[in-house]
C-alpha positions in Angstrom: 0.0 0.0 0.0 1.4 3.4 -1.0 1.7 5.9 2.0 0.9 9.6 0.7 3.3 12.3 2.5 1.7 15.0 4.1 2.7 18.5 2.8 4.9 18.9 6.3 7.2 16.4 5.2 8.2 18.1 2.2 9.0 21.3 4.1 10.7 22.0 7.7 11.1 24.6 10.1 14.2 26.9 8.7 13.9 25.8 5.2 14.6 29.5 2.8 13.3 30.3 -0.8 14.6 33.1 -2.7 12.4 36.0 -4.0 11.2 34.9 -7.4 10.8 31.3 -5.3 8.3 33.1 -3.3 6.6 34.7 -5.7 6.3 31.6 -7.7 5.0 30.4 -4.9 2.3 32.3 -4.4 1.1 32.1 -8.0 1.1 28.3 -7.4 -1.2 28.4 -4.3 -4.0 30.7 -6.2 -6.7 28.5 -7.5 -8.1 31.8 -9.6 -6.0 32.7 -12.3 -7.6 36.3 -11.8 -6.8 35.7 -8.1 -3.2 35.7 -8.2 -2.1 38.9 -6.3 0.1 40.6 -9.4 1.3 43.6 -7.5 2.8 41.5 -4.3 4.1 39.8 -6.6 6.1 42.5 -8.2 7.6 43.6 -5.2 8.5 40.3 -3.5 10.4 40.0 -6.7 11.7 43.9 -6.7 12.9 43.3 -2.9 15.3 40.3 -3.5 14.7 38.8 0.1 15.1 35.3 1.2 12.4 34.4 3.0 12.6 31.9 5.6 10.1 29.0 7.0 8.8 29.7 10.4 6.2 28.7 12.9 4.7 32.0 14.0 2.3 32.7 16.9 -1.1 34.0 15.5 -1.1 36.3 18.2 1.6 38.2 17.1 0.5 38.5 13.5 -2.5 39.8 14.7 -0.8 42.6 16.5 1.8 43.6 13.9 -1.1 43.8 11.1 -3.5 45.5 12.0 -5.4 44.7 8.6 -5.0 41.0 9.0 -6.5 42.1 13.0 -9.7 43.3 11.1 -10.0 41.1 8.9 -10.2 37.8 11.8 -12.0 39.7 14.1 -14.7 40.4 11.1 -15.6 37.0 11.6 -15.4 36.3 7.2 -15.2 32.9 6.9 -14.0 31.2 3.4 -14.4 27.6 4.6 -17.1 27.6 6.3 -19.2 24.9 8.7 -20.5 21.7 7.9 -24.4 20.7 7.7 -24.5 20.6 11.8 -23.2 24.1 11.6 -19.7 23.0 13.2 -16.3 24.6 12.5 -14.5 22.8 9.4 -10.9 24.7 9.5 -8.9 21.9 8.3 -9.0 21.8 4.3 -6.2 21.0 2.8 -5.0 24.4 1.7 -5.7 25.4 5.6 -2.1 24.4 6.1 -0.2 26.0 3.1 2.5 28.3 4.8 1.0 32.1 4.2 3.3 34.7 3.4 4.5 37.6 5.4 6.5 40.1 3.7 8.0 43.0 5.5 5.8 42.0 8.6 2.5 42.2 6.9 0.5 39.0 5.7 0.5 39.1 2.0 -0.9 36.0 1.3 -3.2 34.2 4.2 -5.9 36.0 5.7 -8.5 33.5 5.6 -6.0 30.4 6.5 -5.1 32.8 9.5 -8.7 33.3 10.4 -9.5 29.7 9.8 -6.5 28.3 12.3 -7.3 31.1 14.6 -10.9 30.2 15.1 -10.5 26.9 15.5 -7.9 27.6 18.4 -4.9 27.2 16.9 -2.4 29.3 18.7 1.0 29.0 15.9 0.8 28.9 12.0 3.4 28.3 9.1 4.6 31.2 7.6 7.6 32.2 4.8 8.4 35.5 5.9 11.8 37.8 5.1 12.2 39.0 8.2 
């Protein structure tokens, strides 16, 4: 029987991607074409960075972006509940690293929410700082 890895065993703690990495990156995790995020884009590439793979407390995030605060604390939920109206946080993309560039979430917002609401106190995140 074939044993499928999870997406944490491709990727540790302290791993690094370059810029264009990044960006290609983010490209790849956009399931809309007209999605993908264009201008972050350009300057993750413009900057030059390495960005690095950390585990990061949500509760920090939330205090250093104030726009990622508001946009948890709106309560916006992209993957919603199932038919008994519980909390279903734990889709696959749930656990794809977000991005924080310059110590603002470019790429996560509703993963963020989604961990955060379900009590999840650390997330994934490439970040170049």
């Amino acid at each position: 029987m074939k044993h499928i890895k999870l997406f944490e065993e491709f990727i540790s703690e302290g791993e690094t991607m370059t810029s264009d990495e990044i960006a290609q990156y983010l490209h790849d995790i956009t399931p809309e074409e007209s999605d993908v995020p264009d201008y972050y884009l350009e300057l993750v590439k413009k900057a030059g960075d390495m960005f690095t793979l950390k585990k990061i407390k949500i509760s920090d995030l939330l205090r250093k972006d104030k726009s990622l605060n508001r946009y948890v604390m709106s309560g916006e939920d992209r993957y919603g509940a199932d038919q008994e109206g519980d909390y279903i946080p734990y889709q696959d993309e749930v656990f794809q690293a977000i991005v924080v560039f310059n110590n603002e979430v470019i790429d996560g917002y509703s993963r963020t929410a989604a961990l955060h609401k379900s009590g999840d106190k650390y997330i994934q995140a490439w970040t170049n700082k």
